[in-house]
N, C-alpha and C positions, 0 to 999 in steps of 0.2 A: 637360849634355844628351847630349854625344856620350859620353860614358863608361854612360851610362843604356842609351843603343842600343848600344853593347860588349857590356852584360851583356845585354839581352834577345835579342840574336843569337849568343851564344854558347849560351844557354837552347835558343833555337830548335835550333838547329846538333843538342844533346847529346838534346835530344825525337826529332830526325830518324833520329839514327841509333840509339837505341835502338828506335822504329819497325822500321826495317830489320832493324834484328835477329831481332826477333820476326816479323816477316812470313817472312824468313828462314829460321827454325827451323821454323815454319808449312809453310812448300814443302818443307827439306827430310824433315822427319818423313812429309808425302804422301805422297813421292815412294819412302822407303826401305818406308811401309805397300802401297803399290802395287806394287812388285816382290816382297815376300815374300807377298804375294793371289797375284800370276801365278805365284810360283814353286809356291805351292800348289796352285794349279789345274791345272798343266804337269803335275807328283806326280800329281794324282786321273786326270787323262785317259791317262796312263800305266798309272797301273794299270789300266782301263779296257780300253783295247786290250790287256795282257795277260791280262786276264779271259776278253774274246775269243778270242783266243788258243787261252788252254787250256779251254774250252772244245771248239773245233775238233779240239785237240790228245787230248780225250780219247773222243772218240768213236772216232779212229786206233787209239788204246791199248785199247780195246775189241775193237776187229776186231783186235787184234795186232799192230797198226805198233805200237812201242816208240823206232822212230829219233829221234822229240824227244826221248825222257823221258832215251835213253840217250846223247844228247850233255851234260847235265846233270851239272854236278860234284857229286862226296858232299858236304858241310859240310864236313869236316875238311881238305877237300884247298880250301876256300874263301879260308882264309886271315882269315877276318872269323868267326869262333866265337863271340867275344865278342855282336861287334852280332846277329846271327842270334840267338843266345837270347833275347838282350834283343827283339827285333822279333815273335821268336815268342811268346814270353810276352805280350805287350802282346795282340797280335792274336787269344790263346786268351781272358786276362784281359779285356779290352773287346769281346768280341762282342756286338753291340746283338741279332745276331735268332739267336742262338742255336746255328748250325747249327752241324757237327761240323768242324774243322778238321784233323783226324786229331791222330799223335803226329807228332812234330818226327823222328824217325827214314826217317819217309815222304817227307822234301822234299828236294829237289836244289837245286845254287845256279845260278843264271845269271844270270852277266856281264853289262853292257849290250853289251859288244864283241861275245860268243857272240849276244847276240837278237839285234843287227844284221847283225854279219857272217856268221855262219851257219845266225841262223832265220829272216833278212830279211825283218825289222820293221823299219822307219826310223823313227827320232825317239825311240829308248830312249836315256834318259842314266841309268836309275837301276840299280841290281841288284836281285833277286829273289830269293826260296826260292820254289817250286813244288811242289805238290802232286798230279800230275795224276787220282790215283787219286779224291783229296776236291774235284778243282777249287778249288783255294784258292791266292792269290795272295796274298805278303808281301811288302812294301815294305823291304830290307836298312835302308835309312839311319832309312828316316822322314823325314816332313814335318812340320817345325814349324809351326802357326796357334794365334795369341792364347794362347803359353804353353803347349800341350799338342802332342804329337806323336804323330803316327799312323803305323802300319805296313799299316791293311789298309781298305778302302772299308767293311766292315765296323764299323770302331768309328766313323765319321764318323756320323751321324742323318742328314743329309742325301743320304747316299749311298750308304746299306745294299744290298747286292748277293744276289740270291737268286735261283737259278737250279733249277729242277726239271725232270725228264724225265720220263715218261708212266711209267717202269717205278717209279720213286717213285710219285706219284700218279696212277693212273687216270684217264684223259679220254679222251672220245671227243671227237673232232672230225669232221665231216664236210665237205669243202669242197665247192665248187659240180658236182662231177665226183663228188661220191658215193664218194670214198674217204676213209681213214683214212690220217693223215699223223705221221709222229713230229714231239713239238714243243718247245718250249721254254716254261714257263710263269713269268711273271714277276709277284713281288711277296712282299713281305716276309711271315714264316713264316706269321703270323696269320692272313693273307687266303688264304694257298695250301690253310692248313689248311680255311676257310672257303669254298674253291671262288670268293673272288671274287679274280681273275686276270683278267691279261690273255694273251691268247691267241696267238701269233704264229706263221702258218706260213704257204709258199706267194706269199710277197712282201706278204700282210695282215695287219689285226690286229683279231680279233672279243673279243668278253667274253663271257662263260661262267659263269655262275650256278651249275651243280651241276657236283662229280663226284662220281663213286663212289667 
């Protein structure tokens, strides 16, 4: 009898910890999927703000400030040749909504240390090529998710970036004061083409049905 509960306690014992085990791999496989989620996410909202960014940055380059575009390093002085083509290739090659990204001769690099230390931006850890002429932002490294890796908000579906000004498409706006405002129109090619945008100026945001 006592050799019977030997073996069925030792049964138990090797069930227990192969449990563990698996529970185990269980938490850590979680835990290694949820920091490369965050790390993706950190990536997207990054590129995000430098959207932003050069956005700002090109409306400057318009009126003739030049001072961002011209702290910007050439590619070749970047040191990273290799990954930039590859990052520009990807982000020409997976465009989801089409627009022009220029040629790769048009982009400058910029360091995370140069946006923080001397375009101050806080909270850039990645590098970039920039385009400010096309407004177009490139991810140097890229971000891995589920096996594919992205260089621009662009090839992502869920986070296609499209940005228009009034001199591209025509719109009038009119805000509550009866003037005309320049603005930013927002929404992927189709709908811009289709005048259904969202509308943003003035600290509001109307919808807009037609333009010319």
């Amino acid at each position: 009898m006592l050799k019977n509960n030997r073996g069925i306690t030792m049964i138990a014992l090797v069930i227990t910890v192969i449990v563990l085990i698996i529970l185990a791999s269980i938490t850590t496989y979680s835990g290694v999927s949820t920091i490369r989620e965050s790390r993706f996410y950190k990536a997207i909202s990054e590129m995000k703000v430098m959207q932003a960014a050069v956005n700002e940055w090109y409306e400057d380059y318009k009126s003739g400030d030049s001072s961002i575009w011209d702290k910007g390093v050439s590619l070749n002085s970047s040191g990273k040749n290799e990954q930039i083509t590859k990052a520009y290739n990807s982000a020409k090659t997976n465009n989801l909504n089409g627009t022009d990204i220029g040629d790769i001769t048009g982009y400058k690099f910029y360091s995370s240390n140069l946006i923080v230390d001397d375009l101050d931006i806080d909270g850039i850890s990645y590098d970039f090529i920039i385009n400010i002429e096309t407004r177009n932002v490139i991810l140097v490294d890229g971000i891995e998710r589920k096996g594919v890796t992205y260089y621009s908000l662009n090839e992502i579906e869920e986070e296609q970036y499209n940005v228009g000004y009034v001199e591209d498409l025509i719109c009038a706006l009119v805000d509550d004061m009866g003037t005309s405002s320049t603005i930013y129109l927002y929404g992927n090619s189709s709908a811009i083409k289709e005048g259904k945008i969202t509308i943003s100026t003035n600290g509001k945001e109307l919808r807009r049905n037609k333009c010319s």
